[in-house]
N, C-alpha and C positions, 0 to 999 in steps of 0.2 A: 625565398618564399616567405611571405610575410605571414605572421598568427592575428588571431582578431577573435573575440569571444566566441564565436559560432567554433572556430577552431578547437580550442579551449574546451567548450562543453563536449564534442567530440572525442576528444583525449579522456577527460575527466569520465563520461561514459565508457569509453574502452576498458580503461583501470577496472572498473564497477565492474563491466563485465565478466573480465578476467578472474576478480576474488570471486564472484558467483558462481561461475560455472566452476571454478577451483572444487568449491565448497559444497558444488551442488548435490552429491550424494549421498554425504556425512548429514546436510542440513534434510532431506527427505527421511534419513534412515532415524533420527532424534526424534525423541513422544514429546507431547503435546506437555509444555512443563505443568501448565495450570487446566487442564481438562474439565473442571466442572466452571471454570470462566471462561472458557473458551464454547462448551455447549450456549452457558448465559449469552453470548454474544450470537450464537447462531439463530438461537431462539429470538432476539432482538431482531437482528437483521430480515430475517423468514418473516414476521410480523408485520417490516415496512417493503416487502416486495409484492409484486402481483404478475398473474400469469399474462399482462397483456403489455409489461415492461420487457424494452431492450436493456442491457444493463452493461455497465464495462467496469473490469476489475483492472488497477493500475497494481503491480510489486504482485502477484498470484503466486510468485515462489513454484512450486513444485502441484499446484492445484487442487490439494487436499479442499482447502475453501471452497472453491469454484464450485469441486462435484458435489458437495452439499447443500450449496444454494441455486444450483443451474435449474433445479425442477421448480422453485417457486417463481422463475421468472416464464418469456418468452424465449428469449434470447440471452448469454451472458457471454460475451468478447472477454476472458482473460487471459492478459498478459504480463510480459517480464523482461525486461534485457537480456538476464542470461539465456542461451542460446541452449543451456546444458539442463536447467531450470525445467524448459519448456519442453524441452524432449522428453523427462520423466513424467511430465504431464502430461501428454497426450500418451505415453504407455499407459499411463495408471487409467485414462479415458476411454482408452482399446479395450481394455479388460472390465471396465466399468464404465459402458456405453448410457449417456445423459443426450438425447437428442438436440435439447435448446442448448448445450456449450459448445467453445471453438476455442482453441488456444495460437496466440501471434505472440513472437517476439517486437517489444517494443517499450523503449524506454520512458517512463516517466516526468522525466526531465523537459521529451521534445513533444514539441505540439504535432503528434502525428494520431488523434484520436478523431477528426474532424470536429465539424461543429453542430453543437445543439442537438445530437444525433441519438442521444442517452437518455432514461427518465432516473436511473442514477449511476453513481460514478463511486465503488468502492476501492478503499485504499487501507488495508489491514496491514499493520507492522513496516509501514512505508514510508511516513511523508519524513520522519528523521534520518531518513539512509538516502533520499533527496539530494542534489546536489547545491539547488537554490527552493528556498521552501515555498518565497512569494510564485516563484516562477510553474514548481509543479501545480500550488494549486491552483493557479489561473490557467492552465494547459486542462485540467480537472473542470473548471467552472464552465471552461469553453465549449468542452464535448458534452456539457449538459443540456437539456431542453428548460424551455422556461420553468419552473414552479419543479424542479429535479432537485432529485436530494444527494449528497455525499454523505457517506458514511465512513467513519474512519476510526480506528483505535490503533492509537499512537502510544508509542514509553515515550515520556516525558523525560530524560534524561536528567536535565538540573533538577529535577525532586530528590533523587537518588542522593545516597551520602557524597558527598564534594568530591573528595577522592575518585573516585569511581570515575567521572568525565575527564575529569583536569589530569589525572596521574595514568591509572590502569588501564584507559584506553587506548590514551597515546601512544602506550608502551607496546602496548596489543598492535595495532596500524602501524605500528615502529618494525615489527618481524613478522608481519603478515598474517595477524591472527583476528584481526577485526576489521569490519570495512570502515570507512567515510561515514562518519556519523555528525548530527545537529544535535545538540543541546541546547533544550529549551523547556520551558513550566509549559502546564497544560493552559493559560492564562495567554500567553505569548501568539501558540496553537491557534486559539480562539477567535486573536484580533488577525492573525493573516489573515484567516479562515474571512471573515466579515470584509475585510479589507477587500476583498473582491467581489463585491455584491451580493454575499451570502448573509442568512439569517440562521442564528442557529438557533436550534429547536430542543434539541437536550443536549447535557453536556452529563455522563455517566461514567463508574466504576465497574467494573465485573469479576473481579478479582476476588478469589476465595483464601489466597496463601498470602496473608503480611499486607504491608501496605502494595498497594497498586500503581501502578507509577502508568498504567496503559487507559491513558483517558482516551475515552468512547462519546466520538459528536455524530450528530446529526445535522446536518445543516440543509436550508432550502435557497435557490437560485432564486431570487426575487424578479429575475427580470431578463 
């Protein structure tokens, strides 16, 4: 049997999934580290949605997000690869019933969002845990409608002390304590982000504790 990238992205998805759902209910049952940057962020977002927007969430994690921006849209499709992820998500959705949300497992990576189908496409704590960064966000750009906006708040990983990428995470992914991660400046972010026919529109910090390593874009689909 022969391997070929599709192959490849396949595998590399599996792996993803497997630490996720490993992880997935230690990572639901953890508080929100920065909670008054994290409101900051909800209140940005809730600002740029509207009640007659379809909306899709890429990485939803466990959907705490979702049920708090599902009422300012029409619609909001969040999903996640893990498979463990999304089952705690739709309990937490049973017991706290939002009309406009829906939760699918689905990875990030593959182009399985359709096309042009979105008025925006969020992606919170994601595009670094990505397996090809160009790749997620043009899978992202695709499922948008013309003039659709992405919004995204990303860790920046190379801001971080050197150490911290190069060494401690290694070590981490070395005995199964951290996933697959991208390091990269919020700069880097920026130009993929544009590289696919995006414009961005603000480029923010929300961060209340130290420095902020979680740049916050907005970007618009020009076409």
């Amino acid at each position: 049997m022969t391997s070929g990238p599709f192959s490849q992205t396949r595998a590399m998805a599996r792996t993803k999934a497997l630490f996720w759902d490993r992880v997935a209910h230690k990572y639901a049952a953890d508080p929100i580290a920065d909670l008054a940057g994290y409101d900051a962020t909800l209140r940005r977002v809730r600002g740029l949605l509207t009640d007659d927007q379809d909306v899709l969430e890429i990485g939803c994690g466990t959907g705490t997000t979702a049920l708090q921006l599902a009422p300012s849209t029409r619609s909001l499709l969040a999903t996640d690869l893990s498979a463990n992820m999304i089952a705690i998500a739709r309990e937490k959705l049973a017991s706290q019933p939002v009309a406009q949300l829906s939760f699918a497992v689905a990875d990030a990576d593959m182009p399985s969002f359709g096309q042009g189908a979105y008025h925006a496409v969020l992606a919170f704590n994601l595009l670094h845990l990505v397996n090809d960064l160009d790749q997620a966000v043009s899978v992202a750009v695709q499922a948008l409608k013309p003039g659709g906006l992405l919004i995204s708040k990303t860790p920046c990983l190379a801001e971080m002390n050197p150490l911290i990428p190069r060494v401690a995470l290694p070590l981490m992914r070395a005995i199964g304590k951290a996933p697959h991660v991208l390091c990269f400046k919020a700069g880097e972010l920026q130009s993929a982000i544009t590289r696919h026919g995006m414009e961005i529109v603000s480029v923010e910090r929300h961060g209340t504790r130290g420095k902020d390593i979680r740049c916050f874009i907005v970007a618009r689909k020009t076409a």
